[in-house]
C-alpha positions in Angstrom: 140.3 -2.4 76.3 143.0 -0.4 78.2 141.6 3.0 77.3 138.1 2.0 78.7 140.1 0.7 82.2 142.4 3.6 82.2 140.1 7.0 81.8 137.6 6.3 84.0 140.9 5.9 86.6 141.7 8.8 85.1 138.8 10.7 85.7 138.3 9.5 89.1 141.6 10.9 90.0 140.9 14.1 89.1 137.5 14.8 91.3 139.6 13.5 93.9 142.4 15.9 93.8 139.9 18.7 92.9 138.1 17.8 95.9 141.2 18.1 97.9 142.4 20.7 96.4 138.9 22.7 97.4 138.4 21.8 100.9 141.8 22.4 101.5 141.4 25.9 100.2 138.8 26.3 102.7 141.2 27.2 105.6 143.6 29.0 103.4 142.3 32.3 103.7 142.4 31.9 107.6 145.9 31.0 107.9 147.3 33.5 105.2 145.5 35.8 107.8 147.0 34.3 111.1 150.6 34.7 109.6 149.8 38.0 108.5 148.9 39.2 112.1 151.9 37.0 113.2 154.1 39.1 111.4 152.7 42.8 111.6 150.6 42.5 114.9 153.9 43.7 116.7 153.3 47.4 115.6 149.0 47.4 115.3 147.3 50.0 117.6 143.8 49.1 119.1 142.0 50.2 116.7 144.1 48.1 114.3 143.2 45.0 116.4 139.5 45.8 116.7 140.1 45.5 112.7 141.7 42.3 112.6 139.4 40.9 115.7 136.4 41.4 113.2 138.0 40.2 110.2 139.0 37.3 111.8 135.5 36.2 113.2 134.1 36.6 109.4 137.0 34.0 108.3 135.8 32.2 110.8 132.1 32.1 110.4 132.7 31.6 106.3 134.3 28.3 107.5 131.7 27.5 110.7 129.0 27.6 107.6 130.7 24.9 105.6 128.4 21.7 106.9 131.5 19.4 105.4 134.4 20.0 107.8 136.6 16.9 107.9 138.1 15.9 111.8 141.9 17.4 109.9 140.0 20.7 109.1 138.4 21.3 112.6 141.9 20.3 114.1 143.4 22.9 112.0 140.9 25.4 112.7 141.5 24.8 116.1 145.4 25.3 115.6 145.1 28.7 114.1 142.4 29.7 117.0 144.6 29.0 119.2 147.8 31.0 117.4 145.7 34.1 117.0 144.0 34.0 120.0 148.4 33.8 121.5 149.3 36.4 119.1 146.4 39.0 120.6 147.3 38.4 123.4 151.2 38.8 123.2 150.9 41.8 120.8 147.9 43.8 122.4 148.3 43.4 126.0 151.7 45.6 125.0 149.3 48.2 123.8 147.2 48.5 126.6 149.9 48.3 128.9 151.6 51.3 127.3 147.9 52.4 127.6 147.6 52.3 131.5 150.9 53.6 132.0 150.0 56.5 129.9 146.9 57.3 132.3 149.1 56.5 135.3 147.8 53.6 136.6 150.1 51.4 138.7 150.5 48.3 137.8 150.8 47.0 141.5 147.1 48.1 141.8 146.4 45.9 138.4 147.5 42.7 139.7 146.1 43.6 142.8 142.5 43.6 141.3 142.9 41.2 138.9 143.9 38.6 141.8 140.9 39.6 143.4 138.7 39.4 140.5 139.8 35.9 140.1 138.8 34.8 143.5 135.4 36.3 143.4 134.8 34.3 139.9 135.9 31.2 141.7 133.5 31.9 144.7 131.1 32.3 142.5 131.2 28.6 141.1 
């Protein structure tokens, strides 16, 4: 009678750690990326970013597709967004800096237009 109790426990058990096991998988390939970039997006020029930038949005979309998302999933998405999105931003605003002071622009005259850009966005609202 035991045997008839215990593998359909058994069984049960294993769909549910498969199906952890798959969904879980789901973001793996996004954060393996997001540490990657973590890691080497120190020394990548721009072209190397406009590489990541549209390898990163495919990762993304493969996971946007999935219909299933649970709310742990979504917040982890989220997480790793948000760590990219501060890694580009740290590492590539070097490389256009090093950019602009190539071409000689002064940075004075950068914050200087970016102030003003801001204000004319927030007249705009």
């Amino acid at each position: 009678m035991k045997k008839y109790i215990l593998f359909p426990l058994f069984a049960v058990a294993v769909m549910c750690f498969s199906s952890c096991h798959s969904q879980k998988g789901r973001m793996d390939d996004l954060k393996d990326f997001v540490e990657k970039i973590q890691e080497e997006g120190k020394d990548y020029t721009l072209d190397q970013w406009k590489e990541a930038n549209e390898r990163f949005q495919k990762l993304l979309d493969k996971i946007n597709s999935y219909e299933d998302l649970t709310k742990e999933e979504l917040e982890e998405m989220a997480k790793l967004q948000g760590q990219y999105a501060a890694t580009v931003f740290k590492n590539s605003g070097k490389s256009i800096m090093e950019q602009m002071q190539k071409a000689g622009v002064a940075l004075d005259s950068l914050e200087e237009g970016f102030e003003e850009g801001m204000i004319e966005s927030q007249e705009l609202e």
